[in-house]
C-alpha positions in Angstrom: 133.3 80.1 98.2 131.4 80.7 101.5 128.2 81.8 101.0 126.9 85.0 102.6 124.3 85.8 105.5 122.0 87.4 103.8 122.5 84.5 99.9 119.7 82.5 100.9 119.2 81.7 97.1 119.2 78.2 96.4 120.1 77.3 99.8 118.7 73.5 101.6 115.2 74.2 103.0 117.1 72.9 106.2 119.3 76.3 106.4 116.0 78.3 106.2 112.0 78.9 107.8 109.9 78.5 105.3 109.1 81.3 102.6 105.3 82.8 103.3 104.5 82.7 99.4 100.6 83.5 100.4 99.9 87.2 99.3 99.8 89.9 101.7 98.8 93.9 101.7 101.7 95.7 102.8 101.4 97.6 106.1 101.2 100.9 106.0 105.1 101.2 107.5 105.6 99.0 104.4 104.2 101.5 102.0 105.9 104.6 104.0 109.5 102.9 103.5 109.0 102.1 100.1 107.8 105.7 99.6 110.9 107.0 101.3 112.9 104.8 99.3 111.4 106.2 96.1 111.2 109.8 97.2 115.2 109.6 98.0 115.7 108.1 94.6 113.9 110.6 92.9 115.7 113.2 94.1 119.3 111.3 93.5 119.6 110.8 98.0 120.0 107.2 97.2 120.2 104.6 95.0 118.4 101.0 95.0 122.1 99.7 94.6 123.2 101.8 97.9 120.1 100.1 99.4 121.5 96.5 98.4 124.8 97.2 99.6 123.4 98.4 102.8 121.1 95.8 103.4 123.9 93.3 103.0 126.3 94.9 104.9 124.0 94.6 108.0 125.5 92.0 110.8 123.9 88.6 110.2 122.0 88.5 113.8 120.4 91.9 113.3 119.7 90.7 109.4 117.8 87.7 110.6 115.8 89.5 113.9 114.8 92.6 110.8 111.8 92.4 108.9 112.0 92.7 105.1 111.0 96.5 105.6 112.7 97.4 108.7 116.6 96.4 106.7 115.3 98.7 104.2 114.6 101.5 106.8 118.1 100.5 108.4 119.8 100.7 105.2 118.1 104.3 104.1 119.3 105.7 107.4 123.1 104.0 107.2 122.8 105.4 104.1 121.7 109.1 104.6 124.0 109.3 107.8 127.3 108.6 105.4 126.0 111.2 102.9 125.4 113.9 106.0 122.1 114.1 104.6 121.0 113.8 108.3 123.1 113.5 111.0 123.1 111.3 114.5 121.8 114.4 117.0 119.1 114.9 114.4 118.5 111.3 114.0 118.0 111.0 117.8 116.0 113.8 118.1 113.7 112.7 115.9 113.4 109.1 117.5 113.0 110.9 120.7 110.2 113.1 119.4 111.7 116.6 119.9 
């Protein structure tokens, strides 16, 4: 079985960087994510298994250019798109600051 993009459990330190296992504050897009994330889940948007799903289903190139944060924040807004919980104009607009 082929493993996937984004199962870098167990794999050979030569198929990976190095993991950064020094701790680190999260930024403050860090905490606004996980806020969103848990906002959304509170008020049953989203579930951390819709998260995983969408995480994983991200292509491999984008999955490996992402920060740990920014898959989240790509999966959250897959994810609210496909529920029509926001939609693309509004999604643009906002990115466009109108």
């Amino acid at each position: 079985m082929q493993r996937a993009h984004h199962d870098l459990g167990g794999a050979s330190k030569f198929m990976c960087e190095p993991v950064d296992i020094e701790p680190h504050a999260p930024t403050g897009f860090d905490r606004e994510v996980d806020a969103l994330r848990q906002m959304l889940a509170a008020k049953k948007l989203m579930t951390v298994d819709e998260l995983r799903r969408g995480i994983e289903a991200i292509p491999e190139a984008e999955y490996h250019r992402l920060s740990y944060y920014q898959r989240w924040i790509r999966s959250i807004t897959d994810t609210l798109l496909r529920h029509g919980v926001i939609t693309e104009t509004e999604l643009r607009a906002a990115l466009e600051g109108s």
